[in-house]
C-alpha positions as CSV (number, residue, x, y, z in Angstrom):
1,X,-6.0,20.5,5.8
2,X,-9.0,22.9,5.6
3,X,-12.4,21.1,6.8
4,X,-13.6,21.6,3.9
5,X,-10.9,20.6,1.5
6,X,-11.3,17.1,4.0
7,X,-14.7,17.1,3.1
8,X,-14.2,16.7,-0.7
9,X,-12.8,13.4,-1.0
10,X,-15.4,12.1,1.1
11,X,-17.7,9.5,-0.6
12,X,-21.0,10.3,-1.1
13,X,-22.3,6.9,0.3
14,X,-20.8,3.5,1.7
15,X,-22.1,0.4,-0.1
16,X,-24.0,-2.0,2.3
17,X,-25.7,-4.7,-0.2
18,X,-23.4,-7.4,-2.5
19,X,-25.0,-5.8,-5.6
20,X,-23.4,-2.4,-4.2
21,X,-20.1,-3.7,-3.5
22,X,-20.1,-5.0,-6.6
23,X,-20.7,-1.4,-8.2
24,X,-18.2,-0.2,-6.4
25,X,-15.3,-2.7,-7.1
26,X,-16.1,-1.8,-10.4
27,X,-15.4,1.4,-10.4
28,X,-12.5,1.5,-8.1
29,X,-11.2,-1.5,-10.7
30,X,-12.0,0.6,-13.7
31,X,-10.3,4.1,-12.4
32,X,-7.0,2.3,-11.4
33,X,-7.3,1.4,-15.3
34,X,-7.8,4.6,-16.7
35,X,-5.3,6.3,-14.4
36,X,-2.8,4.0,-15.5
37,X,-3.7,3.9,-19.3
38,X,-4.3,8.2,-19.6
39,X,-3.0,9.7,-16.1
40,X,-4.3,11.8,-12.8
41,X,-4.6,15.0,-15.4
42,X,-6.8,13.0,-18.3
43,X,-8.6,11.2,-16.1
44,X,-12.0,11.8,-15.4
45,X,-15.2,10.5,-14.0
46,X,-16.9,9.8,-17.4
47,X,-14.1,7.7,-18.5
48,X,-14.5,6.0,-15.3
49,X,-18.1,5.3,-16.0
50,X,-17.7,4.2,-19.2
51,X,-14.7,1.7,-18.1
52,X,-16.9,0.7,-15.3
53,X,-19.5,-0.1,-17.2
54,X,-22.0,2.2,-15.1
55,X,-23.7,5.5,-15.6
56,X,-22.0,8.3,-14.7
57,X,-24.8,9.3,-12.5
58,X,-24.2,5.3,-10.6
59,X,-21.1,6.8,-10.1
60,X,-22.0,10.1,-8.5
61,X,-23.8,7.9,-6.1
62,X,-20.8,7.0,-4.3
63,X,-18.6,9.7,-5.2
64,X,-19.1,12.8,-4.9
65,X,-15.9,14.0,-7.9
66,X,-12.6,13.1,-9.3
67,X,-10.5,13.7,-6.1
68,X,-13.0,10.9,-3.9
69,X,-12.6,8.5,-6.5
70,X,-8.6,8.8,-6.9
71,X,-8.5,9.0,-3.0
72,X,-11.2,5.9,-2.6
73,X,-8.7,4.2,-5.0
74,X,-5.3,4.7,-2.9
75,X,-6.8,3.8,0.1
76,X,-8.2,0.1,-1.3
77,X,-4.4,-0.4,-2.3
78,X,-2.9,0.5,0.9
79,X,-5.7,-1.4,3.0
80,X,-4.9,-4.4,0.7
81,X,-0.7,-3.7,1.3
82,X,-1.2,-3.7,4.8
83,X,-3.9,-6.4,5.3
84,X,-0.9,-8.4,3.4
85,X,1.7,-7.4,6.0
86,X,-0.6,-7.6,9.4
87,X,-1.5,-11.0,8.0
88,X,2.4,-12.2,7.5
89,X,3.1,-10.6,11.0
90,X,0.4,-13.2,12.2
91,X,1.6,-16.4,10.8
92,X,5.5,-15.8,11.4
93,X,5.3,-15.5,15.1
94,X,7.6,-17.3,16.9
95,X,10.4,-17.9,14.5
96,X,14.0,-16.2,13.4
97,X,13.8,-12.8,13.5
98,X,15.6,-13.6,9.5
99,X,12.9,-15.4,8.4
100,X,10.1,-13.0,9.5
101,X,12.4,-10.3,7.9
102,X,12.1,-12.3,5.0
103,X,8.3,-13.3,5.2
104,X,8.1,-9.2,5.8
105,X,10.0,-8.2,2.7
106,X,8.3,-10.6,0.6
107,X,5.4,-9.7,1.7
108,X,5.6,-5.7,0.9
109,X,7.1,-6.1,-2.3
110,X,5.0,-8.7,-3.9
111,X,2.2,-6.3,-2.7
112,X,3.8,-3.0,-3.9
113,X,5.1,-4.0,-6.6
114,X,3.3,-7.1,-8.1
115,X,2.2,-4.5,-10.8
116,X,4.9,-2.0,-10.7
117,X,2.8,0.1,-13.3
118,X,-0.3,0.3,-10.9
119,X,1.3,0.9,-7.5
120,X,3.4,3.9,-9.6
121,X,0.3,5.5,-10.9
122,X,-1.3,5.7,-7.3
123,X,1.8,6.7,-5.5
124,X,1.7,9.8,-8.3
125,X,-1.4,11.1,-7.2
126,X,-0.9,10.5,-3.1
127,X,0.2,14.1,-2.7
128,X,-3.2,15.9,-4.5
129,X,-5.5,12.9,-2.5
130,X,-4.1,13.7,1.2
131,X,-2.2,10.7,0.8
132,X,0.3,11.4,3.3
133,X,-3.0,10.7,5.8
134,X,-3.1,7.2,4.4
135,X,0.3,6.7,4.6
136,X,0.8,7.4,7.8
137,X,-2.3,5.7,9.5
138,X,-0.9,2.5,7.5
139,X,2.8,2.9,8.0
140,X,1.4,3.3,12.2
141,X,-0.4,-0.3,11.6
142,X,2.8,-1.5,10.1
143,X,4.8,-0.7,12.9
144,X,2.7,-1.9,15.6
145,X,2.2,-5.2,13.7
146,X,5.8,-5.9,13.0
147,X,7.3,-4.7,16.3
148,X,4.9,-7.3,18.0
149,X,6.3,-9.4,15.1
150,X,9.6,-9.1,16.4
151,X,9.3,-9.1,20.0
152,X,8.1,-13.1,19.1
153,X,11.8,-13.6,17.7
154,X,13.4,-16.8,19.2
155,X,17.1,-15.2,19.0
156,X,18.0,-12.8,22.0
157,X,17.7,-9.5,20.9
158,X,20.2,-7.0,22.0
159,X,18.0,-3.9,20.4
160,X,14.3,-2.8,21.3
161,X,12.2,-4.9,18.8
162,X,10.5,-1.3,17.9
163,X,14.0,-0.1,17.2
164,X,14.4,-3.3,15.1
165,X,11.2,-2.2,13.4
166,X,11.9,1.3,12.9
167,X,14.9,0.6,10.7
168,X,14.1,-2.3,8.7
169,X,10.8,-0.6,7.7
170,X,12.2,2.1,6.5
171,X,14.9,0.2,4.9
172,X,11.9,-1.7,2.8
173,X,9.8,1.4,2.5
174,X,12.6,4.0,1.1
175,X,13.9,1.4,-1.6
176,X,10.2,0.9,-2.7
177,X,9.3,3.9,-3.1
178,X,12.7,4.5,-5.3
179,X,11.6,1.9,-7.0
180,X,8.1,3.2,-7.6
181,X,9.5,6.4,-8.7
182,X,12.0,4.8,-11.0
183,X,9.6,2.0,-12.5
184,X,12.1,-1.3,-12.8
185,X,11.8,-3.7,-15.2
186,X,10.2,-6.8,-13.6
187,X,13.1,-8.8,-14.6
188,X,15.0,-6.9,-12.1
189,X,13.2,-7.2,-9.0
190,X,14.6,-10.4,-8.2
191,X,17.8,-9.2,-7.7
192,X,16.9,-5.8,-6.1
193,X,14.7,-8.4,-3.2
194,X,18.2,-10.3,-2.7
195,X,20.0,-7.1,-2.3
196,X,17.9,-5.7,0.4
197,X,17.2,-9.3,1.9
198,X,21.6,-9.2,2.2
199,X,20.7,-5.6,4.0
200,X,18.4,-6.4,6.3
201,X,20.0,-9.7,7.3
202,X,23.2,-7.8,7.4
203,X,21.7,-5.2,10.2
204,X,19.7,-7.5,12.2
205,X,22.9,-9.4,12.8
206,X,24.2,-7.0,14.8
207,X,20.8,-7.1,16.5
208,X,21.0,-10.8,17.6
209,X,23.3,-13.0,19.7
């Protein structure tokens, strides 16, 4: 990406005071709701401000234009989806390598898909926000987090725990992103969890003596 196409989604300033952070919650809050209720191309900033409850000018504090605010945005989602899952790779050390796939799938699709509609909207934009950045700087955190997950596993493993990883992650990440793109009814996510738990489990048994 050119430097300064990088340069563009930079905010303009990073709050330090509560009464900042504040201002900034609200607007990230309040363009998640506009995206959702008009979309990337209707969106814009004095929307925003208005939603927010802030000037538009408050809001040129931080962000510099549309793209910074989108971008600012994605990344609070996927710092909050992987917070979730480096959190769940903490406390499920040490146990069955099926229940910490379990915690791990519950995990990620609670957090990606709690609000189907919202998670959708912001994985529309990822491709005009350098998204695929993001991405990959969290899906890296993800891997480290659950192969170290893994390598706790009280079975005997008869695969590399990062192989382990490898697969089921991607096994979690493709279907959600079909999902995402396909926007289920939230009556049928229970049933779409117990088919990729019966996956998973299905995999890592020939993983496990």
């Amino acid at each position: 990406m050119p430097a300064t196409a990088a340069i563009a989604f930079q905010p303009r300033k990073t709050p330090v005071q509560s009464r900042s952070e504040v201002t900034v919650d609200a607007i990230l809050q309040a363009t998640l709701q506009v995206l959702v209720s008009v979309g990337k191309e209707k969106l814009t900033t004095t929307l925003v401000a208005q939603r927010a409850g802030v000037s538009v000018g408050t809001l040129y504090q931080y962000f510099p234009n549309k793209s910074a605010l989108l971008q600012a945005t994605l990344r609070r989602h996927m710092d909050h989806v992987i917070a979730a899952v480096e959190d769940t790779c903490k406390s499920e050390r040490n146990r069955s390598i099926f229940d910490q796939a379990t915690a791990l799938i519950d995990t990620y699709l609670d957090a990606k898909l709690n609000d189907v509609n919202n998670s959708a909207s912001l994985y529309a934009i990822a491709t005009d926000v350098d998204g695929m950045r993001i991405a990959r700087n969290v899906g890296n955190r993800a891997h480290r987090s659950t192969t170290a997950l893994f390598s706790t596993a009280t079975e005997r493993l008869t695969c590399e725990p990062e192989l382990i990883t490898t697969m089921v992650l991607c096994c979690i990440t493709g279907v959600t992103r079909r999902l995402l793109e396909d926007k289920p009814t939230q009556k049928l996510l229970p049933a779409i969890r117990e088919q990729l738990l019966n996956m998973i489990h299905a995999y890592l048994k020939t993983c496990t003596h």
